[in-house]
N, C-alpha and C positions, 0 to 999 in steps of 0.2 A: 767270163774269163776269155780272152783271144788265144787264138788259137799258135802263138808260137811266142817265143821267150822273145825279150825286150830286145836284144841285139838281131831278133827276125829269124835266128837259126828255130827249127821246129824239133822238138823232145820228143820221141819214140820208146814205149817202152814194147822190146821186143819179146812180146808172153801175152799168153789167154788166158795167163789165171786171173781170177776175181780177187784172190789175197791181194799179188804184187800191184795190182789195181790201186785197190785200196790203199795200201802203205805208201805209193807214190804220192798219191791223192792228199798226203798229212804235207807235203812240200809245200801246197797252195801253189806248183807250178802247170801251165798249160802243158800239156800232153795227148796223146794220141797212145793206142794201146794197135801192135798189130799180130798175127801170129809168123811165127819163125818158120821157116821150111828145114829143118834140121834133124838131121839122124843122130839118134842118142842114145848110139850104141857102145856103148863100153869098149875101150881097146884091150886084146891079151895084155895081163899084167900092168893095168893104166890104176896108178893111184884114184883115192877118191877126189882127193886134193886135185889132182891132175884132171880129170874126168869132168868137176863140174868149172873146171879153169877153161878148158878145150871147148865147154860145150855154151859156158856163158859170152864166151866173144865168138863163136862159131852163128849162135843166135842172133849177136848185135851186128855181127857180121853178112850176114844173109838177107837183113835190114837195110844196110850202108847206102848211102844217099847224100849228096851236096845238100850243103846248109842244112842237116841234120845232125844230133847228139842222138847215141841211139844205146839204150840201157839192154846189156844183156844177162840173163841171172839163170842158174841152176847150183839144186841143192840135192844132195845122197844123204841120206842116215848107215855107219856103219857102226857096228859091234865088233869086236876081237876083229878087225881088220877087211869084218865079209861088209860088201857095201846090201843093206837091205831093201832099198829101192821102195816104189809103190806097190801092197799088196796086190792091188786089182780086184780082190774078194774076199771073202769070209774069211774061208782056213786059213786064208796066207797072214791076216790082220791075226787073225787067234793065232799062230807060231810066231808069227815077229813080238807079241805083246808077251806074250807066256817067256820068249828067249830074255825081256829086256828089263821083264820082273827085277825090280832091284837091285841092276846094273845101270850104268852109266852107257850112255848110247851117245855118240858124237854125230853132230850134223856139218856136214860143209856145204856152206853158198859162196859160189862162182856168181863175182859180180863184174860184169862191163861195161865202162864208157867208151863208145868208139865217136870219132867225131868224122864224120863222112867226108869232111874236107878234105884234109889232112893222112886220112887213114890211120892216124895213130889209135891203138888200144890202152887203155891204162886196165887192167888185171889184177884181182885179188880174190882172195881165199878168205873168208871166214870161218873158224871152225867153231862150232858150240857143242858144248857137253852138257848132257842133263839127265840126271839122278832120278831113277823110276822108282817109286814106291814098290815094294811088296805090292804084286799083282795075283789075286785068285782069279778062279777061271769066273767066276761068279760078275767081280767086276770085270773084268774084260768083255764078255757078253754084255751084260747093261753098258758101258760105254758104245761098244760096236753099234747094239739095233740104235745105241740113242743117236750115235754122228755119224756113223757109214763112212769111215774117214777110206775106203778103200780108194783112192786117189794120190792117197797123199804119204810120204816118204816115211818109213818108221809106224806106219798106222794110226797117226792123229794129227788133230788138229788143235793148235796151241791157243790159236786164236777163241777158243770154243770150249768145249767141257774136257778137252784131251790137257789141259792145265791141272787137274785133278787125278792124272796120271803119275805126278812129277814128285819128288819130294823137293828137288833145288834145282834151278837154271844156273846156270856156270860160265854161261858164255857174258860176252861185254855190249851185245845192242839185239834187247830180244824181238828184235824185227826180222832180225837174220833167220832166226828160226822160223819165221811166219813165210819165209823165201827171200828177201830184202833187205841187206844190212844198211840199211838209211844213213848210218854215220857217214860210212865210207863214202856212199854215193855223195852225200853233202861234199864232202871235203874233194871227190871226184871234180862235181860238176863245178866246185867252185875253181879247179885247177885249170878247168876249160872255160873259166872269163864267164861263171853263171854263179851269180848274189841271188843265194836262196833267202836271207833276209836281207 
């Protein structure tokens, strides 16, 4: 694979995760993966909607370069309104799982294409909703020692045994929940002059 799309401009996606890696990687398009220098600090009173909108072109943004498209993504999990963030550890993964026991948990991903030319952003919000099984404390522990999802928004991972969490996904492209809404981006990059097939 060469290393920049057919027209010569070079694909950036700005993120170290290994997910959004991955899910880019299903495009079949050349790419470069760099990290963001970005503060991802929540503003007083900033939706979540708003929060990972700010933070996914803030990232693409921080990237920005001639003859570069550059992907920017950030995703919150909230319940009743509180954004629940990355545990970072145990207890916080056991209180966010024990809260989301057989509630409905909404995730928003902040997706950007910025095109470094230009400077234009194009900006969206994905929000997914997903229906938790009846959670004991029992499973919750055997999921935890088994993924250690303490990295990751809402305390699992979708892509992983955190599927066996869920009783329904709700949302319309469940990439998005993986960090990635791939639809969008398709229809993105196709608006900046880029034939994913």
């Amino acid at each position: 694979m060469t290393d920049s799309l057919a027209d010569g401009r070079r694909l950036i996606l700005a993120s170290t995760s290994p997910f959004r890696r991955s899910l880019l990687e299903k495009l079949g398009l050349p790419f470069e993966t760099r990290p963001p220098d970005t503060d991802e600090t929540p503003r007083p009173g900033e939706s979540a909607a708003a929060l990972v909108a700010r933070l996914a072109e803030a990232k693409a943004r921080a990237l920005a370069a001639p003859g570069c498209l550059v992907i920017g993504s950030d995703q919150v999990a909230t319940l009743d309104g509180d954004i629940l963030g990355k545990p970072g550890e145990h207890a916080r993964a056991v209180a966010q799982l024990r809260r989301a026991s057989a509630r409905t948990v909404t995730f928003y991903t902040g997706l950007c294409l910025l095109n470094g030319d230009s400077g234009r952003a194009r900006v969206e919000v994905d929000p997914f909703p997903v229906e938790f099984r009846a959670l004991t404390d029992a499973r919750i522990e055997n999921y935890l020692r088994r993924e250690q999802p303490y990295q990751c928004a809402g305390s699992f991972k979708s892509e992983g045994l955190g599927i066996a969490l869920f009783r329904r996904l709700l949302g319309e492209d469940p990439n998005s929940l993986v960090g990635l809404p791939l639809i969008r981006l398709v229809a993105m990059l196709e608006a900046e002059g880029v034939a994913v097939l």
